[in-house]
C-alpha positions as CSV (number, residue, x, y, z in Angstrom):
1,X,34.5,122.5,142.4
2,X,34.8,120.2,139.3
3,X,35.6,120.9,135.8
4,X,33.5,120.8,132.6
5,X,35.5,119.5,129.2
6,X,33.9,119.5,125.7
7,X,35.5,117.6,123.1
8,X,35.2,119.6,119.6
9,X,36.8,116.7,117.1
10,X,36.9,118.8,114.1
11,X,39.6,120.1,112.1
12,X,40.1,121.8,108.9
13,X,43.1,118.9,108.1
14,X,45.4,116.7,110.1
15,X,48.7,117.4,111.8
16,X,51.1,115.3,111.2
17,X,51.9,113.8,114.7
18,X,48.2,114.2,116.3
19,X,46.7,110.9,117.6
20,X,44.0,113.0,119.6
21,X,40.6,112.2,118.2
22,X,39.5,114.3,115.2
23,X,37.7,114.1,112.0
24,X,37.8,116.6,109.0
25,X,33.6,116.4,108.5
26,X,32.8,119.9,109.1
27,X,29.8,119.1,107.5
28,X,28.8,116.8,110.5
29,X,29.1,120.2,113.2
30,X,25.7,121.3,113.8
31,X,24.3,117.6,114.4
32,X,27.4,116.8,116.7
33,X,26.4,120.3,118.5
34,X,23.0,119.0,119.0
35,X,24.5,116.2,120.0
36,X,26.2,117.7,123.2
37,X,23.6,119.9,124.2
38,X,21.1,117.2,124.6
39,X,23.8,114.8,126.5
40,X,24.4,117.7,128.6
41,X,20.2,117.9,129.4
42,X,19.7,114.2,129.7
43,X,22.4,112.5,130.6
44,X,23.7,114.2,133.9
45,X,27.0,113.0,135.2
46,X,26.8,112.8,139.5
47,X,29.1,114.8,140.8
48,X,29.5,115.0,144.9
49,X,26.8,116.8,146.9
50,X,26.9,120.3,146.6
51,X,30.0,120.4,143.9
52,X,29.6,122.7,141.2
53,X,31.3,123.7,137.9
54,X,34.4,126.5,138.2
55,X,36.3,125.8,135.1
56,X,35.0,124.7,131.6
57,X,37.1,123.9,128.7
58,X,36.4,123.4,125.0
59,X,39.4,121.0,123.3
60,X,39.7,119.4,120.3
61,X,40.6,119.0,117.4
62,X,39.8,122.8,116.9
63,X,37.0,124.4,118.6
64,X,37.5,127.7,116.7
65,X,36.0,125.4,113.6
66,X,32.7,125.8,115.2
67,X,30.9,128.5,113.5
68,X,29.8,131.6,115.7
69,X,26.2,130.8,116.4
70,X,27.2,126.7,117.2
71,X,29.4,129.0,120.2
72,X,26.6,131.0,121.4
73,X,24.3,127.8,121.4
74,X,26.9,125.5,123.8
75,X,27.2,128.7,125.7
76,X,23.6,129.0,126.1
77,X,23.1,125.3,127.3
78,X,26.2,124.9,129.6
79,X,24.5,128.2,131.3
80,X,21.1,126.3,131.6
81,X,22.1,122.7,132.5
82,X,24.9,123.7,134.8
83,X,23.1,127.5,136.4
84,X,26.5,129.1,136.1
85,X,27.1,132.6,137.1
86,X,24.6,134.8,134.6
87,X,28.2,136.6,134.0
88,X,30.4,134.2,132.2
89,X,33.8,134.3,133.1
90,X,33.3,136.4,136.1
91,X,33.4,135.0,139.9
92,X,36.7,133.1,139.4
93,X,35.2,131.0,136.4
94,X,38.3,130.3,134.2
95,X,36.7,129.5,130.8
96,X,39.2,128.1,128.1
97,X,39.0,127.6,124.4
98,X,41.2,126.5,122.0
99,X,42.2,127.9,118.9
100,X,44.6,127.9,115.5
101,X,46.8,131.0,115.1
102,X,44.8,131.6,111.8
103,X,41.5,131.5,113.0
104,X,41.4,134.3,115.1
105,X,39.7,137.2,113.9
106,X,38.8,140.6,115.9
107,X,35.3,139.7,115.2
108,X,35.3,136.0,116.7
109,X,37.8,137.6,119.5
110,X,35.0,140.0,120.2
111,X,32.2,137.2,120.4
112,X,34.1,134.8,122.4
113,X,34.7,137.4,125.0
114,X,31.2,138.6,124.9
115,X,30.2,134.8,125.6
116,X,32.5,134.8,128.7
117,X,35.6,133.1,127.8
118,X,38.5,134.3,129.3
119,X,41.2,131.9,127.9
120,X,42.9,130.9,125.1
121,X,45.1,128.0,124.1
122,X,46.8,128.4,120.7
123,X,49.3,125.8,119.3
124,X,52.0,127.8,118.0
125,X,54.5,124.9,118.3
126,X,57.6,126.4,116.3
127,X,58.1,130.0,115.1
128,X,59.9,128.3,111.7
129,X,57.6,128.5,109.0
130,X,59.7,125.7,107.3
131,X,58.8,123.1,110.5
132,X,55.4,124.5,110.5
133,X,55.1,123.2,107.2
134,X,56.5,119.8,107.8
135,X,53.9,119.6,110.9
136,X,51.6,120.1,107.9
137,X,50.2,123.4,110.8
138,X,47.4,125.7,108.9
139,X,49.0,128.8,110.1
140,X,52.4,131.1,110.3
141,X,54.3,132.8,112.6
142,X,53.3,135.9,111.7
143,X,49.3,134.9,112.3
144,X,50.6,133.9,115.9
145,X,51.7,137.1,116.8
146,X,48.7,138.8,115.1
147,X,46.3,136.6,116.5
148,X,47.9,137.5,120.4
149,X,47.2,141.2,119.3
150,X,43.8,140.5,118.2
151,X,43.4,138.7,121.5
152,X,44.6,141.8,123.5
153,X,42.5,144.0,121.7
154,X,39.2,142.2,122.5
155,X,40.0,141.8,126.2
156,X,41.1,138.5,126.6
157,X,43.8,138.7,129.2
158,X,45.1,135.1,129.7
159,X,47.0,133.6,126.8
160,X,48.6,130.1,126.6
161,X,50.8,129.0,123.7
162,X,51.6,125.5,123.1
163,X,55.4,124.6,122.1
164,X,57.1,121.8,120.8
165,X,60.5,120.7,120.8
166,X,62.5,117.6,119.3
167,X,61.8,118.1,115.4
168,X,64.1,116.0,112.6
169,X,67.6,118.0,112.5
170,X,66.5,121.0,115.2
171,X,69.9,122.0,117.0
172,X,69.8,124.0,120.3
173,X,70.2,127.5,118.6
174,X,66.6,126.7,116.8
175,X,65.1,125.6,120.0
176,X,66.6,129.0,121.9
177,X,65.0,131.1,119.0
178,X,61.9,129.4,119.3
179,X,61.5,129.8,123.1
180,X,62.7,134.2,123.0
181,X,60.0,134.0,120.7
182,X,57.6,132.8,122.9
183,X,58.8,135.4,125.4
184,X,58.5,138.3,122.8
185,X,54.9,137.7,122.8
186,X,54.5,138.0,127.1
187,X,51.9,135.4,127.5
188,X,50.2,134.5,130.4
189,X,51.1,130.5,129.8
190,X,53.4,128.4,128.1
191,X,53.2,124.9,127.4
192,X,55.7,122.7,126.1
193,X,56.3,119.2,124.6
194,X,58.7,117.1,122.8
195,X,58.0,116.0,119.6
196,X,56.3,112.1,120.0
197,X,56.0,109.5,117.6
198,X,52.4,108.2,118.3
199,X,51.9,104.7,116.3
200,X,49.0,105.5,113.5
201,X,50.1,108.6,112.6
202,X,51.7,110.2,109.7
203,X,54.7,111.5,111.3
204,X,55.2,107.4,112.6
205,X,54.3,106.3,108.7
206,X,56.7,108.8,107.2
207,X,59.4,108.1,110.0
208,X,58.7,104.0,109.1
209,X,59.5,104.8,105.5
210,X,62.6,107.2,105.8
211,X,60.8,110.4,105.0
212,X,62.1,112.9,107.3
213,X,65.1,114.9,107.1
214,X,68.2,113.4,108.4
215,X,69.4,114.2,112.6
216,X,73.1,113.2,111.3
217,X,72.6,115.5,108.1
218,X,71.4,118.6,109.8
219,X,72.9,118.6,113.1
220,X,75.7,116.2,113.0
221,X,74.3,113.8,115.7
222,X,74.3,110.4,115.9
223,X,70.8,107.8,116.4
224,X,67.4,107.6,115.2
225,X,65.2,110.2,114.2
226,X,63.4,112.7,115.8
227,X,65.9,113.9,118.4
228,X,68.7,112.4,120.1
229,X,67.9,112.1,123.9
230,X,71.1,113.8,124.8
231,X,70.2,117.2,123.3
232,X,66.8,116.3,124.2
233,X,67.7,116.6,127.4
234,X,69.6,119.8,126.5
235,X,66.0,121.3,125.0
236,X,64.2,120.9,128.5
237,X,67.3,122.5,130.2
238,X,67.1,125.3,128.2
239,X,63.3,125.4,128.2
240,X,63.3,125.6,132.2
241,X,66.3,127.6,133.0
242,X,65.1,130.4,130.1
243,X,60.9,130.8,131.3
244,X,61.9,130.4,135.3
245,X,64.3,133.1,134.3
246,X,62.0,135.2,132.7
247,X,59.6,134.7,135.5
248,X,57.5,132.0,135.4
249,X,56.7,128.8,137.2
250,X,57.3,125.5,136.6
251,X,54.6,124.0,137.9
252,X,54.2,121.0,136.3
253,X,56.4,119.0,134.3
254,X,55.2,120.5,130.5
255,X,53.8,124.0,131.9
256,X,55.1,127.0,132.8
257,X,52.7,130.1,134.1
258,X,53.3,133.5,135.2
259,X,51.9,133.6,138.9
260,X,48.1,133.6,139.4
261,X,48.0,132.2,135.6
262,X,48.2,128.7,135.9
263,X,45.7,126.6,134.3
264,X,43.0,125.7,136.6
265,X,40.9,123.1,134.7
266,X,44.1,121.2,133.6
267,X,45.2,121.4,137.3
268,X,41.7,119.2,138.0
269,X,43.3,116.6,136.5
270,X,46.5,116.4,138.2
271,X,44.9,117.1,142.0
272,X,41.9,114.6,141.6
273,X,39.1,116.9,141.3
274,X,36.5,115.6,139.4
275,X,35.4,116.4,135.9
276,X,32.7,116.0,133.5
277,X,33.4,115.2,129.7
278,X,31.1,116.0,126.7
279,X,31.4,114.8,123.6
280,X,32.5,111.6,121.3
281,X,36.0,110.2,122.8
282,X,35.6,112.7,126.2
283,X,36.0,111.2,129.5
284,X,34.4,112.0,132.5
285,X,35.6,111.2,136.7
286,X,34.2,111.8,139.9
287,X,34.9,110.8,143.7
288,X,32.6,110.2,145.9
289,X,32.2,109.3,149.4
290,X,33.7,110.5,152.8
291,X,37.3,110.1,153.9
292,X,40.3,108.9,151.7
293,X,39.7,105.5,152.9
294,X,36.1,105.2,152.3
295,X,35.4,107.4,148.4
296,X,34.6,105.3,145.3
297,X,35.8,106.6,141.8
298,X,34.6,106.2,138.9
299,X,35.7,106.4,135.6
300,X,33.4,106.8,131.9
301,X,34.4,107.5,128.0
302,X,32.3,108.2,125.3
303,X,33.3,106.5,122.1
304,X,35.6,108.0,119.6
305,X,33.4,107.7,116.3
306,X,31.9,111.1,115.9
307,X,29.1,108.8,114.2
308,X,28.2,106.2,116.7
309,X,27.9,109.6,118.9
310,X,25.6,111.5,117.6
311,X,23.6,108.5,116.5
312,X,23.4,107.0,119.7
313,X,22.6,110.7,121.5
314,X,19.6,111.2,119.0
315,X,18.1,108.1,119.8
316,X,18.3,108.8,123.6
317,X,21.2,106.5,124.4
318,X,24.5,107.8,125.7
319,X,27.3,105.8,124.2
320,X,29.8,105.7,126.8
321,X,31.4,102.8,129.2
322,X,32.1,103.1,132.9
323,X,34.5,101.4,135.4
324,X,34.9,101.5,139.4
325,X,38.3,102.6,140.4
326,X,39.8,100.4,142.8
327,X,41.9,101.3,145.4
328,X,45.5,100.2,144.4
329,X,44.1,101.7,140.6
330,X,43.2,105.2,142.2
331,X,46.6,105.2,143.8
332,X,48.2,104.4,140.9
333,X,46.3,107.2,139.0
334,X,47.5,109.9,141.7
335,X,51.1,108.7,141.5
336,X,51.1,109.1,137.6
337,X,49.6,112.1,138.1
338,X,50.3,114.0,141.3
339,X,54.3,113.7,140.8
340,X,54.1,116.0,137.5
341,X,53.4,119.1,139.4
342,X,55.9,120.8,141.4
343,X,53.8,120.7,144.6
344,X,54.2,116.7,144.2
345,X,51.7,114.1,145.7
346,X,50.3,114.8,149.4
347,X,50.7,111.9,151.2
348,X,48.2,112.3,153.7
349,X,45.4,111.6,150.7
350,X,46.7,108.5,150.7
351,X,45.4,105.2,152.8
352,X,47.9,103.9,155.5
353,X,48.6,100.7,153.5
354,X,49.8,102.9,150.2
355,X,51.4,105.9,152.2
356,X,53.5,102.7,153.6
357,X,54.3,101.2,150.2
358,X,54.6,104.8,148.4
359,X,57.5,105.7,151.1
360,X,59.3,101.9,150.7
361,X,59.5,102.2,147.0
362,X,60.5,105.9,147.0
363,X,63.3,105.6,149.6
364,X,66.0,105.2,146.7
365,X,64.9,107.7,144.7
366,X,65.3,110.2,147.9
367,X,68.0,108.7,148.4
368,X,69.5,109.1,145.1
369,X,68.4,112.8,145.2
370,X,65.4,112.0,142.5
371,X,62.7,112.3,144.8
372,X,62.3,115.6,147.7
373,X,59.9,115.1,150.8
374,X,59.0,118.2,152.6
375,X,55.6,118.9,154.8
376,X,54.4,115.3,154.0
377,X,54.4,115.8,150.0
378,X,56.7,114.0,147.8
379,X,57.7,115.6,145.0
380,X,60.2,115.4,141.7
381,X,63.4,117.2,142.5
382,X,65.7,119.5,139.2
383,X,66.9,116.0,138.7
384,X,64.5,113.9,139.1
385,X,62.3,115.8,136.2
386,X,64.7,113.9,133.2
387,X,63.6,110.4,134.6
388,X,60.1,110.6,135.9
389,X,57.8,108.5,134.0
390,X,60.9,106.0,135.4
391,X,59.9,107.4,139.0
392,X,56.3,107.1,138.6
393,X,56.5,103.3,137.5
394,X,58.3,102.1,140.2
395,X,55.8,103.9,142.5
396,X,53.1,102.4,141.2
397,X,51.3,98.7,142.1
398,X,51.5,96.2,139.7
């Protein structure tokens, strides 16, 4: 089964570290709806013979910007252009949407659930209304937890709440707080991520220029701002000891689940299931052929101008680019992707020429105690977790 991903750009302002693609035009929304539900009819992405949709997921930006009726009308066509299950959300179908805290109302609770979505993704980030500020976040932590109830109330029984870790002068003690908040709120899912600085954004611009509070001032550490990697390292300890203690699974190197709640359409991407993408900036990927030896990916992205988009989709064109996967490429992609979860990267997907060069260049991370192989799949070990994306580049072709 593949997955189905609609790219919602719009946002009611900017974060402060985002470098996903957005755009603060609401007024451009029912156009860029249109826009979708026509690239959906007429511009069908080929998916293997007999391969159907089982998860579909709305990202942005901030979905929950779309008004009520711009839901019910993507609902309408995904259920026409893909003849899902007349029951949304029922059969298995894991249907994900994601929100701000401060968006959720009982009455869009009650419509999203009546439209079959069974999910929802809320970036909490911090439960510090003083960081939430400097993330330049819309909401509170009090909207968090009274947008979870809301949830509850309207049936919606898988939650996942986004975290972040890492900010200007956080100490351990603010990161502990943060995470047995999480776990006062007994969600389903948990994801979690260290504070980046993406080049082009404002947190980069105000870092650049000296803007942010001090790591030496507030914590008495030494190095450059946001986090220095020793305690960053301390963070993730904390983060995985705490959630596996309180019962979840690491099952991927940012997400943590209670079991049976992991997320299925983000799993797509990390096991090489295919996937179609709708929207400006949303990319779509698909496998086909027989054995591992003999498939042909391919790769396509829209553009990122919201603009260009809807322009191009109104006058029958679908603005997107496509590339052939080569071989040595689509190994590459299931090394950098495959090694994040905990069940690691099988190697019997893998052709005999890069099971052969996979298992030369991993020898000395096994060695070293980085690297665990157990019923032909290699996988991070505890250790390995701290210097993965070092892992991953050394297993991969150049």
């Amino acid at each position: 089964m593949a997955g189905l991903y609609i790219h919602i750009p719009f946002c009611a302002s900017r974060c402060i570290y985002c470098n996903f693609y957005s755009t603060t035009s609401l007024k451009l929304r029912q156009r860029y709806v249109d826009a979708v539900c026509r690239e959906m009819e007429t511009h069908p992405f080929p998916l293997p013979e007999g391969m159907g949709i089982d998860t579909i997921y709305l990202g942005g930006g901030t979905p929950s910007q779309l008004t009520i009726p711009q839901l019910e009308q993507l609902f309408l066509y995904i259920n026409k252009v893909y003849k899902l299950p007349s029951q949304l959300g029922g059969g298995g179908l894991e249907i994900t949407i994601e929100m701000n805290p401060d968006d959720v109302t009982p009455e869009f609770a009650t419509i999203l659930s009546q439209l079959g979505v069974n999910r929802v993704s809320m970036g909490a980030q911090t439960f510090d209304d003083e960081r939430l500020r400097f993330l330049h976040r819309r909401h509170t932590t009090a909207q968090v937890q009274q947008a979870v109830k809301i949830l509850r109330d309207a049936g919606i029984g898988n939650i996942s709440i986004d975290l972040m870790y890492g900010f200007p002068g956080e100490t351990l003690d603010d990161w502990q707080r943060d995470i047995e908040a999480a776990l006062s709120l007994d969600v389903e899912h948990i994801s979690a991520y260290c504070l980046m600085v993406e080049e082009g954004t404002p947190l980069a611009k105000m870092m650049h220029n000296g803007d942010c509070p001090s790591c030496e001032e507030r914590s008495g550490l030494q190095g450059d701002c946001p986090l220095h990697e020793e305690l960053e390292r301390q963070m993730y300890e904390l983060l995985i000891d705490r959630l596996t203690n309180a019962g979840y699974e690491h099952y991927e190197i940012s997400n943590f689940a209670k079991p049976g709640y992991r997320s299925k359409h983000n799993s797509s991407y990390w096991q090489d299931i295919p996937y179609i993408g709708l929207g400006a900036a949303a990319h779509s990927y698909t496998v086909l052929g027989g054995s591992s030896s003999e498939t042909t990916a391919f790769r396509s992205w829209n553009v990122a101008d919201i603009h260009q988009y809807i322009e191009a989709i109104e006058r029958g064109e679908l603005p997107s680019e496509q590339e052939e996967i080569d071989d040595d490429t689509h190994y590459n992609d299931r090394i950098t992707v495959a090694l994040r979860t905990s069940e690691g990267l099988d190697l019997t997907t893998l052709s005999d020429r890069h099971r052969r060069y996979c298992m030369k260049e991993a020898q000395r991370f096994l060695d070293d105690g980085l690297l665990q192989l157990c019923d032909n799949r290699l996988s991070l070990t505890r250790k390995g977790l701290f210097v993965s994306d070092y892992i991953m580049s050394s297993l991969i072709m150049v």
